[in-house]
KOLRO-853910 format. One line per field, with one value per residue: z, x, y of N, C-alpha, C in turn; residue in one letter; residue number from 0. Coordinates in pm, 1 decimal, padded with zeros to 6 digits. Layout:
nZ: [Z / ...]
nX: [X / ...]
nY: [Y / ...]
caZ: [Z / ...]
caX: [X / ...]
caY: [Y / ...]
cZ: [Z / ...]
cX: [X / ...]
cY: [Y / ...]
res: [A / ...]
n: [NUM / ...]
END
This chain:
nZ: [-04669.9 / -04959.4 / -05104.8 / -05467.5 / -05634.1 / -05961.7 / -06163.9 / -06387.7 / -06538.8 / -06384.8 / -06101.2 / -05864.2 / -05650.1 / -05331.6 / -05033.1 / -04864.8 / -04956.1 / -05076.8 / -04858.9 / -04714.6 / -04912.3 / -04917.0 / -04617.5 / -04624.7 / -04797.7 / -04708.1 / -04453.0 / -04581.4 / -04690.7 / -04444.7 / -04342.0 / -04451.6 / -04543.3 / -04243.9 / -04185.9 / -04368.5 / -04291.8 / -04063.4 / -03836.6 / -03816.5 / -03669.5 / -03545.6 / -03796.4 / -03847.6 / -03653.7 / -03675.7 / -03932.0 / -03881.8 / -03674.5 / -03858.2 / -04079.8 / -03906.3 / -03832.8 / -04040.4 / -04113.8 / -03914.3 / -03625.0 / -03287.4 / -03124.9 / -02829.7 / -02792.8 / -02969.6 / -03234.4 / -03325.8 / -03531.8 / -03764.9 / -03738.4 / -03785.8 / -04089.6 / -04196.2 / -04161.6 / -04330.9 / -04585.4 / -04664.9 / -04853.0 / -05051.3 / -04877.8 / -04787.0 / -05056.3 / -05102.8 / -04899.2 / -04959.2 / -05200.2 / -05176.2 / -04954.5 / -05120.2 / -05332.1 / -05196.1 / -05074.2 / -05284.8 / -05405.1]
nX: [03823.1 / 03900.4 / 03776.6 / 03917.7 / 04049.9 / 04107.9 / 04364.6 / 04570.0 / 04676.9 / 04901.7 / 04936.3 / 04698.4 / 04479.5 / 04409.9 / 04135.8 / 04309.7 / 04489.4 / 04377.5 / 04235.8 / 04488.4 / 04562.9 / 04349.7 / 04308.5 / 04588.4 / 04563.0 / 04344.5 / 04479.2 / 04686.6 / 04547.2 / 04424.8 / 04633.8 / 04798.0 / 04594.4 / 04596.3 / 04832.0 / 04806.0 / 04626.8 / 04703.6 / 04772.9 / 05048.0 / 05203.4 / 05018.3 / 04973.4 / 05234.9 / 05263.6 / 05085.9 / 05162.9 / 05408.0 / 05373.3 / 05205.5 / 05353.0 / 05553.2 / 05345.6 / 05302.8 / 05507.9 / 05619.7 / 05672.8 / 05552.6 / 05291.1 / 05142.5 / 04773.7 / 04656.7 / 04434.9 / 04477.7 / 04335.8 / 04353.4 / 04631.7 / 04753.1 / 04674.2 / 04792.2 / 05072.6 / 05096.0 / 05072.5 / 05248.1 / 05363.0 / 05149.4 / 05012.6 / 05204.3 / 05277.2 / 05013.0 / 04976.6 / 05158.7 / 05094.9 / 04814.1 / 04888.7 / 05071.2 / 04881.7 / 04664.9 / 04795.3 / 04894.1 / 04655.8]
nY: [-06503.6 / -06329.9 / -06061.6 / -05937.9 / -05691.0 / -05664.7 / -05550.0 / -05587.0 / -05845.8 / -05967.9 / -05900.3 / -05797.6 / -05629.6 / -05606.6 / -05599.3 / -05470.3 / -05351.2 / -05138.3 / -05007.1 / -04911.8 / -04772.2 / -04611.0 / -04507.0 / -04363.8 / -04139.4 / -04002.0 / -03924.7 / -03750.6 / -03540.2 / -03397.3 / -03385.3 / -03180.3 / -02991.2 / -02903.9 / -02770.6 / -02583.7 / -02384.4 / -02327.5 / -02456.5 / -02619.3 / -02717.6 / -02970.2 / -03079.0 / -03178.9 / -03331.2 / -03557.6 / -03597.2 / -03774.7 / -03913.7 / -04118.4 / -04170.3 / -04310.7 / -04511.7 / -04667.9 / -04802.5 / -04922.6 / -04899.9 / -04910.3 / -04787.1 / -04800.1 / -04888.1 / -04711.4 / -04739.6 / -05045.9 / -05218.1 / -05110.2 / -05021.7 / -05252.2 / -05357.3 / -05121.0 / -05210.4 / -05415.6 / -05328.0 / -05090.5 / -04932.0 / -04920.0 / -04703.9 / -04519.8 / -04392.5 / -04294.0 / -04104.7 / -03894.6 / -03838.0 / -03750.9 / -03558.2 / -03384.5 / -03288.9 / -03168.4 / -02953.7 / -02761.8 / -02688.3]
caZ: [-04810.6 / -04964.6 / -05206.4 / -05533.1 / -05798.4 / -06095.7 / -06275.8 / -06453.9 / -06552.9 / -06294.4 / -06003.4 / -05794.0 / -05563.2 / -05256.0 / -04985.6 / -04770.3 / -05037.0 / -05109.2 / -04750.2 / -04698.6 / -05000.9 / -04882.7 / -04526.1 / -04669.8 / -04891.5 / -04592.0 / -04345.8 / -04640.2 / -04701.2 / -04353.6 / -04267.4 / -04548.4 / -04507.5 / -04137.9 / -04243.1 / -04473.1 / -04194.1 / -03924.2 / -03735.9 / -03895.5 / -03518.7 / -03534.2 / -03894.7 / -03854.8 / -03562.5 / -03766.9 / -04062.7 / -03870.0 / -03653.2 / -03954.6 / -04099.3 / -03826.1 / -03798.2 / -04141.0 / -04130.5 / -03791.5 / -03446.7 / -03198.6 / -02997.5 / -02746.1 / -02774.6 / -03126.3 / -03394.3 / -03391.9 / -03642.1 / -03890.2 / -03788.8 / -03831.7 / -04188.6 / -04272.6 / -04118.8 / -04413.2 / -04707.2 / -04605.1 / -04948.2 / -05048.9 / -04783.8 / -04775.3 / -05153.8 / -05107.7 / -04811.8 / -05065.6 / -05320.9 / -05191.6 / -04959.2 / -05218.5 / -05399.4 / -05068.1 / -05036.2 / -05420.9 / -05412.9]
caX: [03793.8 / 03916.0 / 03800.0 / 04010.4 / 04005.5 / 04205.1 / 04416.4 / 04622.0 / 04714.2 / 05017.7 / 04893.0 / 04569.7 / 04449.2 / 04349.4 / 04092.8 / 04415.5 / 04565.1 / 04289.2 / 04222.6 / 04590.8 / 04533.3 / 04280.2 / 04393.4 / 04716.3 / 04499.5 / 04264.2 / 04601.8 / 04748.4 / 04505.6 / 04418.8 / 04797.3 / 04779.5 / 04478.5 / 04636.0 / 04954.7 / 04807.1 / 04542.0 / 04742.2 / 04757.4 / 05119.1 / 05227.3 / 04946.5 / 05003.1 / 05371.8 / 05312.4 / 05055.4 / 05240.3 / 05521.8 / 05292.2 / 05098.8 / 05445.7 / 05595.8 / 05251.8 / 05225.0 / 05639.2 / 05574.9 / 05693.4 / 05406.4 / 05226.4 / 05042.8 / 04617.0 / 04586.5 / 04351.5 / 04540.3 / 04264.8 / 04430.3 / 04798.1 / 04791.5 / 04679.1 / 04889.4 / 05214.7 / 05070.7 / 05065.8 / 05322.3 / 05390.2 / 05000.1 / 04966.9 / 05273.3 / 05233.4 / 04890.7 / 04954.9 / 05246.6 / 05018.3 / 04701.1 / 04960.1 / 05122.8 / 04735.7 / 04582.6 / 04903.2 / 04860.5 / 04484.2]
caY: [-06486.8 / -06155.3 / -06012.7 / -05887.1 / -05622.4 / -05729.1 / -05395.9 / -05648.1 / -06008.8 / -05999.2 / -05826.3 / -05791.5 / -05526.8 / -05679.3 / -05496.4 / -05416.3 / -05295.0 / -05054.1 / -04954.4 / -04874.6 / -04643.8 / -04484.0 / -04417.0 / -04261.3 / -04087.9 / -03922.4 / -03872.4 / -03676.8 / -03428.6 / -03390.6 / -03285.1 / -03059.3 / -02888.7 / -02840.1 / -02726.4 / -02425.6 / -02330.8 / -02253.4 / -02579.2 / -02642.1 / -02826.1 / -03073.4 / -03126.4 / -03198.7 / -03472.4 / -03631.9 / -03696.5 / -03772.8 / -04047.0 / -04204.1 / -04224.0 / -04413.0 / -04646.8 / -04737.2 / -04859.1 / -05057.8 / -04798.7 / -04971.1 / -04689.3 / -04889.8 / -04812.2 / -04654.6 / -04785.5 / -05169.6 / -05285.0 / -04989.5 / -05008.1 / -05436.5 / -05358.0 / -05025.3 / -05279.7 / -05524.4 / -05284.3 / -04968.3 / -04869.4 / -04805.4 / -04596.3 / -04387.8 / -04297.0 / -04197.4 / -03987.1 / -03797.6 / -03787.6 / -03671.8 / -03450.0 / -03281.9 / -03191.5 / -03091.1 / -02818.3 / -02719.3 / -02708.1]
cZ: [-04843.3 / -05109.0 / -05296.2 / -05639.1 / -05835.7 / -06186.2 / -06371.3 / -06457.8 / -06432.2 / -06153.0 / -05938.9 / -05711.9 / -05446.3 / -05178.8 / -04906.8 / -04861.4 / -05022.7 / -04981.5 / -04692.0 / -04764.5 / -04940.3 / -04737.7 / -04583.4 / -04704.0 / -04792.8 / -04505.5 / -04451.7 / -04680.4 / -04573.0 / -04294.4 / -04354.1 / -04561.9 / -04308.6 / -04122.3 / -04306.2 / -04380.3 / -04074.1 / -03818.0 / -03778.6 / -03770.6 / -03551.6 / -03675.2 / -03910.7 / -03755.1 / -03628.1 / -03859.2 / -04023.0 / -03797.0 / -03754.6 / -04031.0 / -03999.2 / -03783.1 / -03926.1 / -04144.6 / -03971.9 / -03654.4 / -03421.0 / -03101.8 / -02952.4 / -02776.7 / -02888.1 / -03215.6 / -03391.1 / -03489.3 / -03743.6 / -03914.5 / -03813.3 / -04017.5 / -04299.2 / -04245.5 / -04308.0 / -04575.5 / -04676.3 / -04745.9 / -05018.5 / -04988.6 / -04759.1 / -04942.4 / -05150.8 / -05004.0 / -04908.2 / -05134.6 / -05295.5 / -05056.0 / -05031.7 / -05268.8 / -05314.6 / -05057.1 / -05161.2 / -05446.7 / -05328.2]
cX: [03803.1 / 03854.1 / 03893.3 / 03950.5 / 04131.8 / 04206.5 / 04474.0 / 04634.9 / 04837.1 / 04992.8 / 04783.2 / 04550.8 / 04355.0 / 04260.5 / 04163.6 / 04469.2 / 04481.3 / 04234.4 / 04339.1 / 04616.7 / 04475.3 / 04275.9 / 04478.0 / 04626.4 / 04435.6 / 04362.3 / 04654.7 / 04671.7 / 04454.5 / 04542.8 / 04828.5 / 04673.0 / 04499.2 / 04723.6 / 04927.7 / 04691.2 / 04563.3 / 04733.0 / 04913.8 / 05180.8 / 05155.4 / 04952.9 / 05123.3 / 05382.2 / 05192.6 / 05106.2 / 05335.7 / 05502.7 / 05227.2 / 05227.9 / 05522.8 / 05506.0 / 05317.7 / 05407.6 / 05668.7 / 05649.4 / 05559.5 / 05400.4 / 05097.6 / 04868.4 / 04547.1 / 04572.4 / 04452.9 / 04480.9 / 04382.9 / 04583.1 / 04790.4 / 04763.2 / 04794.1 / 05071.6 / 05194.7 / 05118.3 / 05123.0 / 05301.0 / 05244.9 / 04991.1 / 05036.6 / 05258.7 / 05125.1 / 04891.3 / 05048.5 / 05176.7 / 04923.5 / 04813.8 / 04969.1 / 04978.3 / 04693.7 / 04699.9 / 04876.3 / 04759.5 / 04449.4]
cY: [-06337.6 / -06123.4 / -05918.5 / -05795.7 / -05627.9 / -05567.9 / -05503.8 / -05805.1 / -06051.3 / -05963.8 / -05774.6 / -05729.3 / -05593.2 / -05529.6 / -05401.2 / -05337.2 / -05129.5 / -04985.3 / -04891.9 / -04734.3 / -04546.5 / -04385.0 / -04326.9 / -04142.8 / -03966.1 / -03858.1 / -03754.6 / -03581.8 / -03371.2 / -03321.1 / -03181.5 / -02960.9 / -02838.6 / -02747.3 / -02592.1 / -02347.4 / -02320.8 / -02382.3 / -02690.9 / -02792.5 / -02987.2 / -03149.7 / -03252.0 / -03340.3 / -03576.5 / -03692.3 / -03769.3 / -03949.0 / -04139.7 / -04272.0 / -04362.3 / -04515.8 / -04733.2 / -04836.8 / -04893.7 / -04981.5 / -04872.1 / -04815.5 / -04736.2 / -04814.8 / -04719.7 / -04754.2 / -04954.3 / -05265.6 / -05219.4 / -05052.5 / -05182.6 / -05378.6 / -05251.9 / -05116.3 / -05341.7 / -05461.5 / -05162.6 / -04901.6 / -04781.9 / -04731.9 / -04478.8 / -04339.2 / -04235.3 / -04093.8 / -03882.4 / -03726.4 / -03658.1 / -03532.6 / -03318.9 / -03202.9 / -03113.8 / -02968.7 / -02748.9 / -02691.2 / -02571.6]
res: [X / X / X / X / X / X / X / X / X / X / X / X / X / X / X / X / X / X / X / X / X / X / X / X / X / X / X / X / X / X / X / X / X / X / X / X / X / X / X / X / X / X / X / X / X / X / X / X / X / X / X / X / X / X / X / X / X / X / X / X / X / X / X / X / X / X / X / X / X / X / X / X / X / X / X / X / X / X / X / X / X / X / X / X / X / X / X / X / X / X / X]
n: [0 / 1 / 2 / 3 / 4 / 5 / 6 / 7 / 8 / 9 / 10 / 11 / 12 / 13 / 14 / 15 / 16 / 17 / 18 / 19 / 20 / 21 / 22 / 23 / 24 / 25 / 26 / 27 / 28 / 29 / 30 / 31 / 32 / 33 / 34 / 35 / 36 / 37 / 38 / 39 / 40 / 41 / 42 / 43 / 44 / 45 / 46 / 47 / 48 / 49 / 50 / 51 / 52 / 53 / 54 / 55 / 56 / 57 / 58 / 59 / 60 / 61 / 62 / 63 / 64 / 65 / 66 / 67 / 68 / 69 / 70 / 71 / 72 / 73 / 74 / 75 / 76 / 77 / 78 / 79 / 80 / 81 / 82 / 83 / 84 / 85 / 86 / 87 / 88 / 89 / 90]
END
């Protein structure tokens, strides 16, 4: 039983949905606040890993609660890592 939040009459925001978000969301300011503080390396294989989870590469023994759901909902998760990205570099 999932619960939904309703934006519109056509389309429903499930909890995956919204957890996909908000990973991205956390990975992307996280590699950006690495990136401008001298940790540009660790930044760069982060984004580069969260990218290749959330669009289905298997790396045996990480988080498989996470990556089963970021497989489920890719697109939430890579815009929000862009997004909050891009702010966290601008910020």
């Amino acid at each position: 039983m999932s619960t939904q939040l309703r934006f519109s009459a056509d389309r429903s925001v499930s909890e995956i949905d919204f957890l996909a978000g908000a990973v991205g969301a956390i990975i992307g300011l996280l590699v950006s606040y690495g990136s401008e503080h001298g940790f540009r390396n660790v930044a760069i294989v982060s984004g580069v890993l969260f990218i290749g989870l959330s669009l289905g590469v298997s790396v045996s023994g990480v988080m498989p609660g996470i990556r089963r759901k970021l497989r489920r909902e890719p697109w939430y998760a890579l815009a929000a890592f862009l997004l909050f990205g891009a702010v966290g570099t601008l910020v």
